[in-house]
N, C-alpha and C positions, 0 to 999 in steps of 0.2 A: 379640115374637120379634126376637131380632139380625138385621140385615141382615148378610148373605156380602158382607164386602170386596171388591169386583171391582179396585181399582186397579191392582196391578198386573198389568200384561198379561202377564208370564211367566207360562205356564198348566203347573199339575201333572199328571203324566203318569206314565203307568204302562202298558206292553203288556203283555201277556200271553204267558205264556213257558211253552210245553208241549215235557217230553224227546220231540218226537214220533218215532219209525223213519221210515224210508225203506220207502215203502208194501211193498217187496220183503223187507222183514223183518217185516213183519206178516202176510206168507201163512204162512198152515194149509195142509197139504198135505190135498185133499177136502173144503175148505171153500166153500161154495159162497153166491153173491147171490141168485141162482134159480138155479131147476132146471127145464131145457127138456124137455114132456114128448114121450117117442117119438112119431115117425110111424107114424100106422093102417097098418095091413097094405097098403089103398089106395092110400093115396101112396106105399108105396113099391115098388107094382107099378109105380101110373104114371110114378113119378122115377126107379127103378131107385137102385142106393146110388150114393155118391159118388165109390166107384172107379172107377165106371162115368162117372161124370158131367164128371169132372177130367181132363184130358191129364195123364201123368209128368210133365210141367214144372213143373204147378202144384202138382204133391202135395208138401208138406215130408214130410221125411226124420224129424223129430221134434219134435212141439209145441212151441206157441211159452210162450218161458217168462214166463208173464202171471203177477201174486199171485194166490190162490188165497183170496179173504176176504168176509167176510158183508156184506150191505148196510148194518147199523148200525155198522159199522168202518171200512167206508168211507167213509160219511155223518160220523162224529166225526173220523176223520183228516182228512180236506177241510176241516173246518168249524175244525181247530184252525189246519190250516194258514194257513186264512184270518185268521185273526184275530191272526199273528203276521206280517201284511201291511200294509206304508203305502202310501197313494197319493192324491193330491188330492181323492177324496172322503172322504180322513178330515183328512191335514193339509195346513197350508199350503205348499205344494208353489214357493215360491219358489226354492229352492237347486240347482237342476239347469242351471245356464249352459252354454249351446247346445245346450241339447237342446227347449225351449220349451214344457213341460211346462205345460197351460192347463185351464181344464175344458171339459170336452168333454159338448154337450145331452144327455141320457138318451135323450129322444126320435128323436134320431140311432142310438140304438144299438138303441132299437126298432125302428126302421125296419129294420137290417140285419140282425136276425131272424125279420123274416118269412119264413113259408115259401115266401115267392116270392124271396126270396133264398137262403135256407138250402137250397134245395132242386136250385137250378143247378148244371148243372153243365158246365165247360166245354167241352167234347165235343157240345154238343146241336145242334141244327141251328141255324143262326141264323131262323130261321124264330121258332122258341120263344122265343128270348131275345131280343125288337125293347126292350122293356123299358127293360136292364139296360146293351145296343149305344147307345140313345137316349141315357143318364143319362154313358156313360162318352165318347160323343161330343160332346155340350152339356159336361161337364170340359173336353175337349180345348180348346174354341171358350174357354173364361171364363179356362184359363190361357193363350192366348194372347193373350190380353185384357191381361193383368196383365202379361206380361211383354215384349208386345212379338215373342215368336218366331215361327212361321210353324207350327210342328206340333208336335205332343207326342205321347209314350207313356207307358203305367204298367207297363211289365214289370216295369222295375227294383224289385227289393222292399226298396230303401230306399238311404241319401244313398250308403254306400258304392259299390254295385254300378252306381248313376247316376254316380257320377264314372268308374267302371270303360266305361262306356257312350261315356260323351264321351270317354274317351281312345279308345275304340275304332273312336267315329266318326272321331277325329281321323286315326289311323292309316289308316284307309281313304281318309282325302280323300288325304290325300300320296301312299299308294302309286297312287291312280288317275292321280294327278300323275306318278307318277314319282320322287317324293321320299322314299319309304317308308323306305329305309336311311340315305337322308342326315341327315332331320331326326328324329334318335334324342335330343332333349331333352325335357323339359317344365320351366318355370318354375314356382315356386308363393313363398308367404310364409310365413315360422315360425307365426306366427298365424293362417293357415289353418286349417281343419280338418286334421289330420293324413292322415285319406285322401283328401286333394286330392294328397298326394305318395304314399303308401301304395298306391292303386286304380293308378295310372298305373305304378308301379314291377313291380307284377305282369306287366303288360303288356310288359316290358322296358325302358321309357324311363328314361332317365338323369335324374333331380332334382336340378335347383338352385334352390336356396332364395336369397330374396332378404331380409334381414333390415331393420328399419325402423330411421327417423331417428332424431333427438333427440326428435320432437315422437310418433312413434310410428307413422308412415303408415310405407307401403313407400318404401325408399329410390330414389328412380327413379334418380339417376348410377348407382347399381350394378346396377340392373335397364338399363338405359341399355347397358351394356359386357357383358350377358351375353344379350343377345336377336341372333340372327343366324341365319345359313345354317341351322343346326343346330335352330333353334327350332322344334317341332312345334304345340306351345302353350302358354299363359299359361292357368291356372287357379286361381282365387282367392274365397274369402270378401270380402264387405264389404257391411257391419264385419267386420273380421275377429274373432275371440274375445275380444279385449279392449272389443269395443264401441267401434273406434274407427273411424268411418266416412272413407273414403278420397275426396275429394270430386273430385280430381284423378285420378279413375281412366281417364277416356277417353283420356290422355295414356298409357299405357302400353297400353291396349287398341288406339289408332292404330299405336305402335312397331311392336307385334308383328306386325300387318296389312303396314306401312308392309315385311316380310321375312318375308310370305310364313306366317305362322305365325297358328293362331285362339286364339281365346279361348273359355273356357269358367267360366261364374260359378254358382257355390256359394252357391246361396240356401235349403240346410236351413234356415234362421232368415232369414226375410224379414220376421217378423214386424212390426218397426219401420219396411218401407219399404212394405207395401200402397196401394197410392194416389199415392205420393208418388214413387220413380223405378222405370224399369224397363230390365231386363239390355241390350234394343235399344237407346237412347240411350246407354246406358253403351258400345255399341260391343261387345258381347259378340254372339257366334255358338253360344253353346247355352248353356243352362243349364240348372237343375232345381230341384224344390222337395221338401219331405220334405211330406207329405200329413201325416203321424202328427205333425207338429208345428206349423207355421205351419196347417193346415187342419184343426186339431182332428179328428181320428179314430178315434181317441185313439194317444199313443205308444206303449204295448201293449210296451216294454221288452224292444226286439228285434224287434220283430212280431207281428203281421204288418202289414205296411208296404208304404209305395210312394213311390219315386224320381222323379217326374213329371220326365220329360226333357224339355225340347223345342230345337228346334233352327232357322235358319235356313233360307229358302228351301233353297239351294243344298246343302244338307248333307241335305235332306228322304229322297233314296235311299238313304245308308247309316243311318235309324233302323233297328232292327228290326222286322221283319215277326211279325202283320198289325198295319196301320191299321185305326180302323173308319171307315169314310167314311159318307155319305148318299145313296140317287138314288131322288129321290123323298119318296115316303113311308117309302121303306125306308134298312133301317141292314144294312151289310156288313161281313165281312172282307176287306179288302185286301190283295192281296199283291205288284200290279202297280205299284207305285208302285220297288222295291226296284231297286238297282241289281245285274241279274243277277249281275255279277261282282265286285263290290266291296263289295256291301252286307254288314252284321254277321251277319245271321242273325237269332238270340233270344239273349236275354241271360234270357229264364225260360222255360219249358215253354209255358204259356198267359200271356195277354193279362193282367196284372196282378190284383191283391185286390181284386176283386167288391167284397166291401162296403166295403172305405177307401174305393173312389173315391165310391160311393153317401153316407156320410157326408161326406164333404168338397164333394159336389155340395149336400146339406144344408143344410147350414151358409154354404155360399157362398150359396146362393138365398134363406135366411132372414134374412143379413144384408143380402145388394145390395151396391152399389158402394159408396155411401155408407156402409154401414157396417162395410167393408171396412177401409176407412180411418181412419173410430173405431176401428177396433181397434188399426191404427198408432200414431196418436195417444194413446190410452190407454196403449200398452204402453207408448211412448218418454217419459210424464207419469210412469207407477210406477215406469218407471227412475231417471230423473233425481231424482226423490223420494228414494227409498231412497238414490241414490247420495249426495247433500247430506246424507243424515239419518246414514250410514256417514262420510262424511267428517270429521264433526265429532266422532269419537270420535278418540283421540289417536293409538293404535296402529294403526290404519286409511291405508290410502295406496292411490292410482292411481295408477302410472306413465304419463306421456303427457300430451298435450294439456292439460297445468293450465289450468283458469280454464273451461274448455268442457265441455258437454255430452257426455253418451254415446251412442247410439242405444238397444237393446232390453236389451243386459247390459253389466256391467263386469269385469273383470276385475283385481280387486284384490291387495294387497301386506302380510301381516300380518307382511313381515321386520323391525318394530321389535317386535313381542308376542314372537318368538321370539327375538330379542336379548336383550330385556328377563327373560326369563323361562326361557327354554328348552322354552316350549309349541309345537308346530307348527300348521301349518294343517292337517294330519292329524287331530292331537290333537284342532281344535275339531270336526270333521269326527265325529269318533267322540261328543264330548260332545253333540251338536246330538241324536244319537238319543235323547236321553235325556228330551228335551220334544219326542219326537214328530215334530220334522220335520229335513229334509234338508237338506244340504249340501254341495257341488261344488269341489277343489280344481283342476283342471286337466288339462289332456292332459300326458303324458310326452314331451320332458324339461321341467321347471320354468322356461323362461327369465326368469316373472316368478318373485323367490323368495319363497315362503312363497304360493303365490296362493289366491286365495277367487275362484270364477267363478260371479256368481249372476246371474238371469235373473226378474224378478218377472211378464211377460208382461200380459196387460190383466183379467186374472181377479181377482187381489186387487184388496179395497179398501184403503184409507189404515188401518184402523183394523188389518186381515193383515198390512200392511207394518209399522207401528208392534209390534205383537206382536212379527214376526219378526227387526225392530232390535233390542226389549227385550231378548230373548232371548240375539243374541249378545254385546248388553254386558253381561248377569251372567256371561254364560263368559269375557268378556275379563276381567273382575271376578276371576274366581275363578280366571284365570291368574296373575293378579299375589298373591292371597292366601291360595291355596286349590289351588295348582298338581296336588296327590296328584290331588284327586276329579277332573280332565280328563285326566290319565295312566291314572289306573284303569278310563276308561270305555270303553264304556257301562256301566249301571249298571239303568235302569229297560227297557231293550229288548232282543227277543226275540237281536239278534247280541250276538255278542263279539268279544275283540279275535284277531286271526287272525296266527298266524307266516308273515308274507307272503314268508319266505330260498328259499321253493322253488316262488314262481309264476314266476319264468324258467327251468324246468326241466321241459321236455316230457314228461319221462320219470317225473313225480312227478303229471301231471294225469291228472284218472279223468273224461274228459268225458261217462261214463255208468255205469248200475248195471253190467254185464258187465265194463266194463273198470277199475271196481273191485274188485271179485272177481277179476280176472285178476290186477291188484297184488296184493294181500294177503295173497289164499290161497297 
């Protein structure tokens, strides 16, 4: 028998591509999964009906409008759905830069099905849940391990609503101050994550952006001339998205201090510094971590998620309430910590995602300190890997820091492929589905042009990275000689290409079944 050529590493692919409805077009009207049989005559002496049993508040006015379909319809619609689904336990899940997309243990995910999980519920006396208080308290205590802060929370259900948090805190320290109206700015970097300026803008504060050198760090002369009376706070990535680690950052974390103003650092993507710095020596006064990413959780693509805030001594009263604290053997909610009159309140209904924090306490305990920090190292080894192994294609560039290292991603430059050719970074974006895995062009607006923002994390091996090189050099390939087939794509995957002229129009988006049906019909 022929041996199957394995060389090369481009792998053929093919998803599976079902016209499936939108489960609200597949109801039958009296179509039913089961059928609930009547209450004996008995019960419903003793329950009486349910007019009786309901206050008017709770009665709807008219059913709710659910599909109406069999169990074997729902079973193949789910199951099609599924399988016109990617995700790192099918592909190489390299291309999602700053988001830090990793594999995440199974056995993690076991764990936060159990019915002693699944079955909490937040409302219950703390008596019943010592558990669950124990597991989210010991988090508390391991990220303030790693970062240096003084307390944490997990309300925030993810990086956005924790930036939204620290601005919140920050407004509160100033108005206790007295400062409330005066210090109406906030600092950030283009390369920050976008809701480093976005989360604080909600809030009212004024954004200025401080844009970087020649070499690609934040400009400090200009960060230098815009820090003053006015400044509330300095909030920042680093690395920032290009993977470009700021080593000089306590010099701009002093300034802010030096008039009056805090800092707040953006560690969604800490991944590359586990072990090695933390936000406190940087001179930071709160920061936060994305659980669903640096602490495997998994990312869950929206959620459900959590924002791990924490914050410095002094800023400990305006967290939002409750704490869980410890006395004794016992675990509590806290609410006496808050500062009556200053404090945020909540920033979610209850005390954060039960089971993220449960999987991320996991995962911390199964690695340890030690291998906290392999995992730094590993990430920042498949970066620098990839990054050398990408650089040596011709069409390929970094801007920034020539000659040096990255941290955890990079953020690259395919403005000579798109010269060259008239392919975009879009274009390879859409062709990438077409063997299966993903790929990340940037947050809006473009400052690097044509960018690729990829993220390999410490999950691949060498032989995943070398695949997922192969891969994009037959598409740089077949940009130069084959331009139709990367235009035309995708090709073997379950999307296509989408007339993107009417997603900046409010008025054109259907963000659910009802309020498409309200367009159309």
């Amino acid at each position: 028998m022929k041996r199957i050529d394995r060389s090369n590493k481009v792998r053929s692919f093919h998803q599976a591509r079902w016209n499936e409805s939108v489960i609200f077009e597949l109801s039958q009207k009296g179509e039913r999964g089961i059928l609930i049989p009547k209450a004996g005559s008995g019960i419903e002496e003793a329950l009486r009906s349910t007019d009786q049993l309901l206050s008017d508040k709770m009665k709807r006015k008219t059913a709710p409008a659910l599909p109406e379909i069999s169990q074997p319809r729902v079973l193949r619609h789910y199951m099609r759905i599924s399988q016109e689904t990617l995700g790192a336990d099918v592909n190489i899940e390299i291309g999602q830069g700053t988001c830090t997309v990793k594999y995440s243990p199974k056995v993690n995910e076991q764990l936060a099905r159990l019915p002693e999980m699944t079955e909490l519920h937040p409302k219950q006396d703390p008596a019943t849940v010592q558990g669950i208080l124990q597991i989210m308290h010991e988090t508390d205590l391991y990220m303030r391990e790693i970062s240096g802060m003084d307390r944490f929370t997990f309300q925030p259900s993810g990086g956005s609503q924790a930036i939204m948090t620290m601005a919140a805190i920050a407004r509160a320290y100033h108005e206790k101050n007295g400062e409330g109206e005066q210090r109406d700015e906030l600092i950030t970097t283009i390369y920050s994550h976008p809701s480093d300026a976005a989360a604080p803008a909600v809030l009212g504060y004024k954004i200025i952006y401080i844009h970087p050198d020649e070499d690609g760090y934040p400009d400090f002369e200009a960060f230098r001339t815009v820090v003053g009376p006015k400044t509330a706070a300095f909030f920042v990535a680093n690395p920032e998205d290009t993977g470009v680690y700021n080593t000089k950052v306590k010099n701009f974390t002093d300034l802010v201090h030096q008039n009056g103003g805090l800092c707040g650092y953006d560690q969604a993507n800490a991944n590359g510094l586990l072990g090695v710095t933390r936000a406190k020596e940087a001179g930071f006064d709160m920061c936060f971590f994305n659980l669903h990413k640096t602490f495997s959780t998994p990312h869950g693509c929206g959620g459900p998620a959590v924002g791990a805030t924490g914050v410095s001594k002094e800023l400990v009263p305006f967290l939002p309430a409750p704490l869980i604290d410890r006395e004794g053997d016992t675990y509590f909610m806290n609410t006496d910590f808050a500062d009556k009159e200053f404090g945020i309140g909540k920033v979610r209904l209850f005390n954060g995602v039960a089971p993220v924090v449960l999987k991320a306490y996991a995962w911390m305990r199964s690695l340890g300190a030690e291998g906290l920090y392999e995992v730094a190292k590993i990430a920042v080894l498949n970066n620098n890997y990839m990054f050398k192994k990408l650089m040596e294609i011709p069409c390929v560039d970094a801007p920034y820091t020539k000659g040096k290292q990255r941290i955890e991603q990079v953020r690259y430059t395919l403005g000579k492929l798109t010269e060259d050719t008239g392919i975009t970074s879009g274009d390879i974006q859409r062709r990438m589905m077409d063997f299966g895995m993903h790929y990340w062009t940037s947050h809006h607006p473009y400052y690097v042009p044509e960018p690729a923002t990829l993220e390999p994390t410490e999950t691949p091996s060498k032989e995943d990275i070398d695949e997922y090189v192969a891969t994009l050099k037959q598409i740089f390939e077949e940009a130069y000689n084959d331009p139709e087939i990367i235009r035309t794509a995708p090709h073997n995957s379950v999307c296509h290409q989408l007339d993107e002229s009417e997603m900046d129009d409010p008025d054109k988006w259907a963000p659910s079944w009802r309020v498409y049906l309200r367009k159309t019909q």
